[in-house]
C-alpha positions as a printed Julia matrix, in Angstrom:
146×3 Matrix{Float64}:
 -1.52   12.91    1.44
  0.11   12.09    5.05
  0.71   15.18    7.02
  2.86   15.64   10.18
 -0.38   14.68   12.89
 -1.05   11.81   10.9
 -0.74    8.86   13.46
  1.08    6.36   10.77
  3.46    8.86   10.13
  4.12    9.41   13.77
  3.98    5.95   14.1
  6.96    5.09   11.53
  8.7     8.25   13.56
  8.69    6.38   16.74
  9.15    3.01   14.76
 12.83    4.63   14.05
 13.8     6.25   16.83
 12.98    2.38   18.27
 15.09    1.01   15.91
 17.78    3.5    15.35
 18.66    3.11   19.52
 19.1    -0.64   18.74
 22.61    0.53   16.91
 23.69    1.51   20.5
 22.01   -1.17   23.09
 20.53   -4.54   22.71
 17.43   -4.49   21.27
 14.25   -4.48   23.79
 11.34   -3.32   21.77
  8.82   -3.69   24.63
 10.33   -1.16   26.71
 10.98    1.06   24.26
  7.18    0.82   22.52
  5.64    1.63   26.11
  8.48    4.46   26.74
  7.62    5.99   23.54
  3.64    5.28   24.3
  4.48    7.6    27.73
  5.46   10.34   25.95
  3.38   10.57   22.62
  0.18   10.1    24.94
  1.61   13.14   27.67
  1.99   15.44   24.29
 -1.52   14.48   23.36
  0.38   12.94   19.9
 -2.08   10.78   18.35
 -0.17    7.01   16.68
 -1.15    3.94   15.46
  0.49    1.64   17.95
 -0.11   -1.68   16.38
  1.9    -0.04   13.1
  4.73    0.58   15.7
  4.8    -3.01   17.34
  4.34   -4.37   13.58
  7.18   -2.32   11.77
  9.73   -2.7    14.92
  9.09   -6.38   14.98
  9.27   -7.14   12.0
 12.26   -5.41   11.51
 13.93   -7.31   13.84
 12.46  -10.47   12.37
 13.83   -9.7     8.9
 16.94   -7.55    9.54
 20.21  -10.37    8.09
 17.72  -10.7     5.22
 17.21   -6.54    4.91
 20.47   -5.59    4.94
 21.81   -8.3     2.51
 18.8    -6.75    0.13
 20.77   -3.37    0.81
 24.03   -4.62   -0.07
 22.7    -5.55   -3.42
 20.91   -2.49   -4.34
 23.69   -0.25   -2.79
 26.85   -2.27   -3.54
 28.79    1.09   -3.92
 27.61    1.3    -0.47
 28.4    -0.85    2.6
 26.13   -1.45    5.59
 28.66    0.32    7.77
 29.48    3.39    5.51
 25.51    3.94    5.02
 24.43    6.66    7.11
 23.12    5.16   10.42
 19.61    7.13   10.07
 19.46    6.48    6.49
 19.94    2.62    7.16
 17.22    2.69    9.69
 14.79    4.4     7.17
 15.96    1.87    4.78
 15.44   -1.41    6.93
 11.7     0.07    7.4
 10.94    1.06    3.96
 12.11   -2.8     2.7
 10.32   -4.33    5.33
  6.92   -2.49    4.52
  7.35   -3.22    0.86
  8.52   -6.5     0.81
  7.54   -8.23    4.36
  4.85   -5.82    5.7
  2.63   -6.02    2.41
  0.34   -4.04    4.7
  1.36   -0.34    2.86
  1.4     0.25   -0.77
  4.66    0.19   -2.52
  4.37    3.81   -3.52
  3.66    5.02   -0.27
  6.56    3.17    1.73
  8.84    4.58   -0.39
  7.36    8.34   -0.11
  7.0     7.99    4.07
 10.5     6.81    3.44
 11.68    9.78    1.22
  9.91   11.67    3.97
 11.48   11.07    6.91
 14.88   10.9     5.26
 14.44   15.19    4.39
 13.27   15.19    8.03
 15.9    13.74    9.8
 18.87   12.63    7.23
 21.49   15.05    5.8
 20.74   16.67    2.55
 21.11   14.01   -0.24
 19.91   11.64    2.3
 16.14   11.4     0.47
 17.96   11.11   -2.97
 20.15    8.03   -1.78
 16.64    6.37    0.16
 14.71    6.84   -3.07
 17.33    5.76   -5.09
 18.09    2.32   -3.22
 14.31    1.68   -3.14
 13.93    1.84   -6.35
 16.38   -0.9    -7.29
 14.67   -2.78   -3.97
 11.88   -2.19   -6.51
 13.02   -3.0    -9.88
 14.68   -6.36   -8.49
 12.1    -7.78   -6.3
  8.76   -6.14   -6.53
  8.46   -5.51  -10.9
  5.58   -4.23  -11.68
  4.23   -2.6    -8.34
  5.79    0.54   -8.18
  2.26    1.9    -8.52
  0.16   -0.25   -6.01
């Protein structure tokens, strides 16, 4: 069970405050990685830092291909209605489960569910579960449990 010190936790943290600040400036993950790095390391915050370069890259890498995978599983729900933080936890979640193949299904989708009762609004976990689970069902049958 992950806890709040664990460093791939805090490493999927940073991996969205990265990624949520590309919905206001052009992207520049470097920059952002080592300003991040700065500040973990002055707090003494232990975090996997190749996680971080992996998840915000390939995020980037994969994100017209993401967010059409949203649109499908959410169609009630368009890209720019979607809460911004709950998009960001999305794109992350999809990309571990479907391009990362790194983390197990199960426990993308409960860092996910995580972070969305840490920093979405109160159904925000509900709705991130929910559109997982049909990222699930339609393109990963049968590993729901890996």
């Amino acid at each position: 069970m992950k806890t709040s010190t664990d460093p791939r936790h805090t490493s999927r943290k940073l991996a969205l405050s990265i990624i949520f600040s590309w919905l206001f400036t052009e992207p520049d993950t470097d920059l952002s990685i080592d300003i991040s790095k700065e500040i973990l390391e002055s707090e003494g915050i232990e975090y996997d830092d190749n996680l971080t370069k992996f998840i915000v890259e390939g995020v980037q890498k994969n994100i017209s291909e993401i967010d059409r995978i949203i649109e499908e599983c959410a169609p009630e729900w368009p890209i720019d209605k979607i809460a911004k933080i709950d998009l960001v936890i999305l794109r992350i979640a999809i990309f571990e489960i479907l391009y990362g193949k790194k983390t197990p299904v199960k426990v993308a989708i409960d860092e996910a569910v995580e972070i969305a009762k840490d920093f979405g609004n109160d159904t925000s976990h509900k709705f991130v579960n929910g559109v997982l689970g049909t990222v699930v069902d339609n393109y990963v049958e049968g590993k729901k449990d890996e």
